[in-house]
Residue frames as qw, qx, qy, qz and C-alpha x, y, z in Angstrom:
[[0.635, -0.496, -0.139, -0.575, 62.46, 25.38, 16.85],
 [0.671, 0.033, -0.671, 0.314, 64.76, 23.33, 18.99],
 [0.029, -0.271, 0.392, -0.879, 64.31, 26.26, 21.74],
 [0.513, -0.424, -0.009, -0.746, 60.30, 25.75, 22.90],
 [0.174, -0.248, 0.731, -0.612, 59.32, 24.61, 26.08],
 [0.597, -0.085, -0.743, -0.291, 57.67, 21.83, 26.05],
 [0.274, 0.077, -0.703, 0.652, 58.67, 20.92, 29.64],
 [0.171, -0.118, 0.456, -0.865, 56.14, 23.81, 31.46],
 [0.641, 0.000, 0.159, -0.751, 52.65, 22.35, 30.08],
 [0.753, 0.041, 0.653, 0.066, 53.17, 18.32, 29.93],
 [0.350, -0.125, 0.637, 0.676, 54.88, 18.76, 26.66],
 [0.281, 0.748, 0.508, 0.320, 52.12, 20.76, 24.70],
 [0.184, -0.315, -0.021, 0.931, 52.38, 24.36, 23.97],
 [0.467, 0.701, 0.535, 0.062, 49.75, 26.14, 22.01],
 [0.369, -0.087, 0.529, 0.759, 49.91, 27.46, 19.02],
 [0.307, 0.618, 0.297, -0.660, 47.99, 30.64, 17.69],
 [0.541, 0.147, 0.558, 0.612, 46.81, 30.69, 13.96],
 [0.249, 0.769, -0.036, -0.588, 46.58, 34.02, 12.24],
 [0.576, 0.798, 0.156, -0.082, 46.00, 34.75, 8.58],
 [0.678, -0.205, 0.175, 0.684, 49.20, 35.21, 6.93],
 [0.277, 0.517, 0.576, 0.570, 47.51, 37.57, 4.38],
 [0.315, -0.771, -0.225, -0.506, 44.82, 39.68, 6.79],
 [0.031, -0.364, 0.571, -0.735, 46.35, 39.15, 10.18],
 [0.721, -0.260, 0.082, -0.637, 43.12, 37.78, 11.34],
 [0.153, -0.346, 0.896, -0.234, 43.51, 35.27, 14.03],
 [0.671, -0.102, -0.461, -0.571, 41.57, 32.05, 12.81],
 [0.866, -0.347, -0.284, -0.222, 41.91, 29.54, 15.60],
 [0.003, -0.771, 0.574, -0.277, 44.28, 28.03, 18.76],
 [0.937, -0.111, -0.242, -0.225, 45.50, 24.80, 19.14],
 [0.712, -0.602, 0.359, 0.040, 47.73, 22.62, 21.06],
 [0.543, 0.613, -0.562, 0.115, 51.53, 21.40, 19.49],
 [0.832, -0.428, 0.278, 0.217, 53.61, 18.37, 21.27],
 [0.435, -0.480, 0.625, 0.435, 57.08, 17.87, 19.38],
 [0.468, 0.118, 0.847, 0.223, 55.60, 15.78, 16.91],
 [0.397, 0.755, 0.518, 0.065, 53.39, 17.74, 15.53],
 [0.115, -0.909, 0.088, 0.392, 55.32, 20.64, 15.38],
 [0.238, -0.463, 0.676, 0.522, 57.81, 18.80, 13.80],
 [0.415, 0.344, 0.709, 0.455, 55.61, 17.43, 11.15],
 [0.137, 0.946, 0.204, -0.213, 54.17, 21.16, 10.54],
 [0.130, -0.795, 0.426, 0.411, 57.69, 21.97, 10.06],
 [0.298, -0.348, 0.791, 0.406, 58.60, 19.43, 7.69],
 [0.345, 0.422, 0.829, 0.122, 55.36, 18.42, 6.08],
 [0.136, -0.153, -0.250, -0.946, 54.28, 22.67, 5.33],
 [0.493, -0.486, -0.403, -0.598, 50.83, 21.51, 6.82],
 [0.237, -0.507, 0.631, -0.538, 49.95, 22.63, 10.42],
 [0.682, -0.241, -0.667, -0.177, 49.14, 19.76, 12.36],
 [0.490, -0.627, 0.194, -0.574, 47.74, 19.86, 16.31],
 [0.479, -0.052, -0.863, -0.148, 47.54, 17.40, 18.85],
 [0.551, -0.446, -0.423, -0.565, 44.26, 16.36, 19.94],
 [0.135, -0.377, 0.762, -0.509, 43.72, 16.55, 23.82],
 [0.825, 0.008, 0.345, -0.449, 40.18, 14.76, 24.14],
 [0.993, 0.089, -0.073, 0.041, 41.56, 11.62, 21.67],
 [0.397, -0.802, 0.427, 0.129, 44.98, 12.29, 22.50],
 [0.750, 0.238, 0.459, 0.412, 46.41, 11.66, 19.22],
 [0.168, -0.236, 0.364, 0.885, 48.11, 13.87, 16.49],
 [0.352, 0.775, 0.449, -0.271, 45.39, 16.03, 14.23],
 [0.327, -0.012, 0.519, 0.790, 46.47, 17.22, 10.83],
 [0.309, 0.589, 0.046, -0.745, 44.00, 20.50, 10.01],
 [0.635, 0.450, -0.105, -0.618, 41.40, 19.31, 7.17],
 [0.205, -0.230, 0.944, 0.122, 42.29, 15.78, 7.16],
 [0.268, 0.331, 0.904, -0.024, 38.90, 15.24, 6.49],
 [0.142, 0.860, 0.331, -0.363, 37.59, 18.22, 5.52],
 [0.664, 0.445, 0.220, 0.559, 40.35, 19.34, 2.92],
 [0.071, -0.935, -0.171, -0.301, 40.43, 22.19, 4.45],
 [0.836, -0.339, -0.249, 0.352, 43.59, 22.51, 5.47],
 [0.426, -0.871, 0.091, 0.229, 46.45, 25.08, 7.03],
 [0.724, 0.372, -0.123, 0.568, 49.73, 25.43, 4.81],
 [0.662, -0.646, -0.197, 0.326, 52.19, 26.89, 7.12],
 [0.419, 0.865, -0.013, 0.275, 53.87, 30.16, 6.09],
 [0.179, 0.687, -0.325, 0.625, 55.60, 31.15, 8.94],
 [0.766, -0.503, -0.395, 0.069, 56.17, 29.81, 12.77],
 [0.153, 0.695, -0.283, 0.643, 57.39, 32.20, 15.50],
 [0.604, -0.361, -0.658, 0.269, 58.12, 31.63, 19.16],
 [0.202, -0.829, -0.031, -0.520, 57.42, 34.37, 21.84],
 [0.018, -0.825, 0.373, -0.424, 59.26, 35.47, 24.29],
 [0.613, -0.415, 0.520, -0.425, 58.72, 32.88, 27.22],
 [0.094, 0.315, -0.917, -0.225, 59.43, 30.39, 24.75],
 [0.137, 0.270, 0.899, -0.317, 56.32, 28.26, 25.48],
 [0.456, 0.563, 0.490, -0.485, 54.07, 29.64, 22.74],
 [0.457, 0.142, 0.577, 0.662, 54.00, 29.25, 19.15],
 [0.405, 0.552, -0.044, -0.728, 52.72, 32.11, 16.25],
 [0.516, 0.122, 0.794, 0.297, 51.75, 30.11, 13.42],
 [0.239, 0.514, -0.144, -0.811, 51.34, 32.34, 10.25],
 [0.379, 0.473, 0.758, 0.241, 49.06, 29.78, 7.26],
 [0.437, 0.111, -0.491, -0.746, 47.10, 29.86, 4.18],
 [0.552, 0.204, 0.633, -0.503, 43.56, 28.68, 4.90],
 [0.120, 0.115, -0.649, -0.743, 42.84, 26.69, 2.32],
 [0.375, -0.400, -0.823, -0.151, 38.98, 26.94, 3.32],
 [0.488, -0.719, -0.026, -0.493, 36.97, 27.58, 6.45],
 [0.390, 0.283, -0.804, 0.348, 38.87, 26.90, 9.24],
 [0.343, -0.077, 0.716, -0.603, 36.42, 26.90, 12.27],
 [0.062, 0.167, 0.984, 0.028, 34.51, 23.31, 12.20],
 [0.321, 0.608, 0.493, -0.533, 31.19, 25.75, 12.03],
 [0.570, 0.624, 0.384, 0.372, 32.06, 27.04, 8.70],
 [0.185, 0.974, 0.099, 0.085, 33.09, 30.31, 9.14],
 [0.782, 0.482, -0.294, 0.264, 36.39, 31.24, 8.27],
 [0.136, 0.454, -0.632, 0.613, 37.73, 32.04, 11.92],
 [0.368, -0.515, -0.734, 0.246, 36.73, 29.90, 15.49],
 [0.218, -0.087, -0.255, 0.938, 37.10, 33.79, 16.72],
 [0.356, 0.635, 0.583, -0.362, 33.75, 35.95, 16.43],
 [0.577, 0.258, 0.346, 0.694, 33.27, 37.54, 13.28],
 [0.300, -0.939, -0.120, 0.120, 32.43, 40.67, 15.24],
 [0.501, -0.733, 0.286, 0.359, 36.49, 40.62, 15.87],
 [0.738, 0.176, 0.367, 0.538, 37.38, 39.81, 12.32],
 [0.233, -0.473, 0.296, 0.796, 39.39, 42.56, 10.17],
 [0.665, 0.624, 0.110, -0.395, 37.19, 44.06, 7.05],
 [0.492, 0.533, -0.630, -0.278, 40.90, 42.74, 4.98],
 [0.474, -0.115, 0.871, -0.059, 40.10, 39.36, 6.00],
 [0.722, 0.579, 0.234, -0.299, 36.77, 39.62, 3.31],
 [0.258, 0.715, -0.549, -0.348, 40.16, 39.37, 0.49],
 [0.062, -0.461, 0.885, 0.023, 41.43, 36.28, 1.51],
 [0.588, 0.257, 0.680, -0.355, 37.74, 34.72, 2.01],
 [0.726, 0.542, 0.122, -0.406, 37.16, 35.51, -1.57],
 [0.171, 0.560, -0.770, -0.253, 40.54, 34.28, -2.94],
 [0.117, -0.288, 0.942, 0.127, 40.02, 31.05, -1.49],
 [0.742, 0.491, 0.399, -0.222, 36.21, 30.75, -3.23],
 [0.515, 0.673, -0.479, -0.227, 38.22, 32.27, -6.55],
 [0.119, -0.507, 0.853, -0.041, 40.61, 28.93, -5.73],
 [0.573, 0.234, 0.736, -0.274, 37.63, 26.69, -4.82],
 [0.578, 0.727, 0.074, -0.364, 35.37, 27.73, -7.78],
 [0.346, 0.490, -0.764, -0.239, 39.24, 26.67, -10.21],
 [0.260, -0.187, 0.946, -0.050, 39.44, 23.48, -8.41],
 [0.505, 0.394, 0.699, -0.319, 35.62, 22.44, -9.36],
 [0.064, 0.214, -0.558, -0.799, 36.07, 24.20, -12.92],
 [0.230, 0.495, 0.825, 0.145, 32.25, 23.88, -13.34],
 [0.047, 0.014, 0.400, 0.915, 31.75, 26.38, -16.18],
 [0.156, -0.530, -0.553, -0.625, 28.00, 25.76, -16.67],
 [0.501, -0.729, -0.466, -0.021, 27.25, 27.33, -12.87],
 [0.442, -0.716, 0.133, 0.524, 30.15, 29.56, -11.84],
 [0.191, 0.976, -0.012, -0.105, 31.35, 32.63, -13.42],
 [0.444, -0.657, 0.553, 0.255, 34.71, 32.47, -11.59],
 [0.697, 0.074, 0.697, 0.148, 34.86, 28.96, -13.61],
 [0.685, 0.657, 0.309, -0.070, 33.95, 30.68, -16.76],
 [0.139, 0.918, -0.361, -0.084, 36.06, 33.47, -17.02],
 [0.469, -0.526, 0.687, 0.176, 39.30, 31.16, -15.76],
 [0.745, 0.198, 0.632, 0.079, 38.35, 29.01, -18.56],
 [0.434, 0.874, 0.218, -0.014, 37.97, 31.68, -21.32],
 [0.733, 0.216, -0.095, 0.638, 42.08, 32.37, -20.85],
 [0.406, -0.395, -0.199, 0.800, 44.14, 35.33, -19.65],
 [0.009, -0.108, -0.251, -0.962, 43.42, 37.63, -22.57],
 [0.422, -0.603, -0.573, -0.361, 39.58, 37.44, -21.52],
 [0.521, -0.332, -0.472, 0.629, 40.95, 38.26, -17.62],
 [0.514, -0.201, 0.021, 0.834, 42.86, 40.99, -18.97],
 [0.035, -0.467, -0.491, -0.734, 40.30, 42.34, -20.92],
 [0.479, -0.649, -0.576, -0.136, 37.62, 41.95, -18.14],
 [0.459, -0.494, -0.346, 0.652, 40.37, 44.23, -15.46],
 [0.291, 0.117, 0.241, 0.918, 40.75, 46.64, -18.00],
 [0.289, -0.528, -0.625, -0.497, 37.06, 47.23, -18.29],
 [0.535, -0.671, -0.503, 0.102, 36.48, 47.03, -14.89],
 [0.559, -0.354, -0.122, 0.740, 39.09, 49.66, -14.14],
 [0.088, -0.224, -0.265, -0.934, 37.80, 52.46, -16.69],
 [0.396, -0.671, -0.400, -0.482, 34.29, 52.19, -14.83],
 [0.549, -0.552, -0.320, 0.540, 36.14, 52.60, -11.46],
 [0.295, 0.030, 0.292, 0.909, 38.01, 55.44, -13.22],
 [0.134, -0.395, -0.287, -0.862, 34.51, 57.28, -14.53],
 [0.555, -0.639, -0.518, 0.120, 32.56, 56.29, -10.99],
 [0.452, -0.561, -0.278, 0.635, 34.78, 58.55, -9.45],
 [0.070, 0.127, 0.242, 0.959, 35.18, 61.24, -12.07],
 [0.271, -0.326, -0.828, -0.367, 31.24, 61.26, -11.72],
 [0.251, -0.286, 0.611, -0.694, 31.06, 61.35, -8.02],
 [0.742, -0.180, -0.210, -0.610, 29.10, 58.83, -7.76],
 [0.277, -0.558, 0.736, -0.265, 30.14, 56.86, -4.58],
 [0.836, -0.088, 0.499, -0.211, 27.85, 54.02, -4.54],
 [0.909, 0.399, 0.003, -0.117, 28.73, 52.89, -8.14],
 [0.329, 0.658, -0.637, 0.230, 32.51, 53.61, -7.33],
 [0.691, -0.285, 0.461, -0.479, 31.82, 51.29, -4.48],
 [0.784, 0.421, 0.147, -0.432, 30.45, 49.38, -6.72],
 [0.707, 0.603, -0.348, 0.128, 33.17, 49.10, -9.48],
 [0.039, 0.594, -0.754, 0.278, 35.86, 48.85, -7.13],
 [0.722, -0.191, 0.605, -0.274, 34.23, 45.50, -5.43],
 [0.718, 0.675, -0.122, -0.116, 34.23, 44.50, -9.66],
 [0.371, 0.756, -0.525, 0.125, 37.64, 45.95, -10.08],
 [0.480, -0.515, 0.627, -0.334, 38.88, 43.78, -6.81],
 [0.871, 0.087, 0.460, -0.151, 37.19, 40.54, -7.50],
 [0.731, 0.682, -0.017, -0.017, 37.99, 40.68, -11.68],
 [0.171, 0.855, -0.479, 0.099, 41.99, 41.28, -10.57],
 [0.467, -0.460, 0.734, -0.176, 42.20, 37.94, -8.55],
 [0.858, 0.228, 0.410, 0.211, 41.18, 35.67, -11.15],
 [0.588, 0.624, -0.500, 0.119, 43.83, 37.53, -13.72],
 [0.291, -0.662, 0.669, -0.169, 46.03, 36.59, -10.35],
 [0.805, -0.017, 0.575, -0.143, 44.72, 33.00, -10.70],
 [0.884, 0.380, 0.244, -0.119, 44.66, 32.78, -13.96],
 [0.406, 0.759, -0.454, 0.228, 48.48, 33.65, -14.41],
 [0.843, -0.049, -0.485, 0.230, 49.36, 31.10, -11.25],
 [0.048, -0.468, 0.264, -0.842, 49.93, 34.28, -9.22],
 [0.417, -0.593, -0.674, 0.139, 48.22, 34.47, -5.48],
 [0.357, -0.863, -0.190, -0.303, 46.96, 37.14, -3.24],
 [0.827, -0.529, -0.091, 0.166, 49.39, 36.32, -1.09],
 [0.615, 0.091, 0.189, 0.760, 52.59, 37.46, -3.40],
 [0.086, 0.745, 0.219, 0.624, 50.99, 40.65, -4.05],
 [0.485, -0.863, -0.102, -0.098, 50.69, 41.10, -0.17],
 [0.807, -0.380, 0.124, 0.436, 54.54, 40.68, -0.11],
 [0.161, 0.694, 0.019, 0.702, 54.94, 44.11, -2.75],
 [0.359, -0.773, -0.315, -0.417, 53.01, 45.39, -0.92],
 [0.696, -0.624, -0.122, 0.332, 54.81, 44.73, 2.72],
 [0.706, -0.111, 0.162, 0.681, 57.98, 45.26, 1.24],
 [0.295, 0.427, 0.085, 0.851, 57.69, 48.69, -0.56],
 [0.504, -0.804, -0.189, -0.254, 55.57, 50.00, 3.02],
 [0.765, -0.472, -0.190, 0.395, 58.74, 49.35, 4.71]]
């Protein structure tokens, strides 16, 4: 990153953040050197703030932070692509992009639920969350629970019976990311088959 232009906008550039996962652009902020260079070395994005004009490390306080996947410069040199894992909401309103959610992508609704399936481990409170239960109950309970869920996808559609294939498949969808969790696996690795055998 030794290449961006600092120079044209009093030594900030901004820096778009998109989804690494959905593509969906969650927010844009401002980079000086410093921050850039602790994004680059630290894996977490960090801004800096024009109104206190200080450095800003995404979810410092909020926990909600940005792990940096990927960081791309564009043509004119003087703009940054910043590709993260949201671990959270990332716009200060709650919702998981500053963008409307008019403009969000229907595969953004994956990544929102991964990172409740993520939340919901971290808090491992079994006597109010499913998520919590199941993860607790081990892999062979997971494995059991896709299997299931994948023969009623399987007879929904033999069936015709859209809404309940609907149905199961939102099941089959949800029930496959905790096995992902519960084997230490992410959404994210699956989306990187996935790229790779599309190419």
């Amino acid at each position: 990153m030794d290449q961006v232009d600092f120079a044209k906008q009093a030594g900030l550039v901004p820096a778009v953040i998109q989804d690494h996962a959905s593509g969906e652009v969650l927010m844009l902020g401002y980079m000086n050197q410093e921050s850039l260079t602790l994004t680059l070395t630290s894996g977490d994005v960090t801004f800096y703030s024009r109104s206190r004009s200080k450095l800003w490390r995404k979810g410092e306080t909020s926990g909600h932070v940005l792990r940096a996947k990927s960081i791309s410069l564009d043509c004119d040199r003087d703009t940054l692509l910043i590709k993260a894992e949201a671990l959270g909401p990332t716009c200060h309103t709650g919702s998981v992009s500053c963008f409307s959610e008019n403009a969000a992508s229907t595969f953004a609704t994956l990544p929102k639920l991964w990172t409740k399936i993520v939340e919901r481990a971290a808090a491992a409170d079994t006597t109010s969350s499913y998520t919590a239960t199941l993860l607790a109950a081990g892999i062979q309970r997971q494995a059991q629970k896709v299997g299931e869920e994948g023969v009623e996808v399987a007879l929904a559609a033999v069936a015709a019976d859209d809404q309940a294939l609907l149905g199961e498949s939102a099941d089959l969808l949800y029930h496959l990311l905790v096995l992902l969790r519960g084997r230490g696996l992410s959404l994210d690795q699956v989306c990187r088959v996935l790229d790779e055998r599309a190419r």
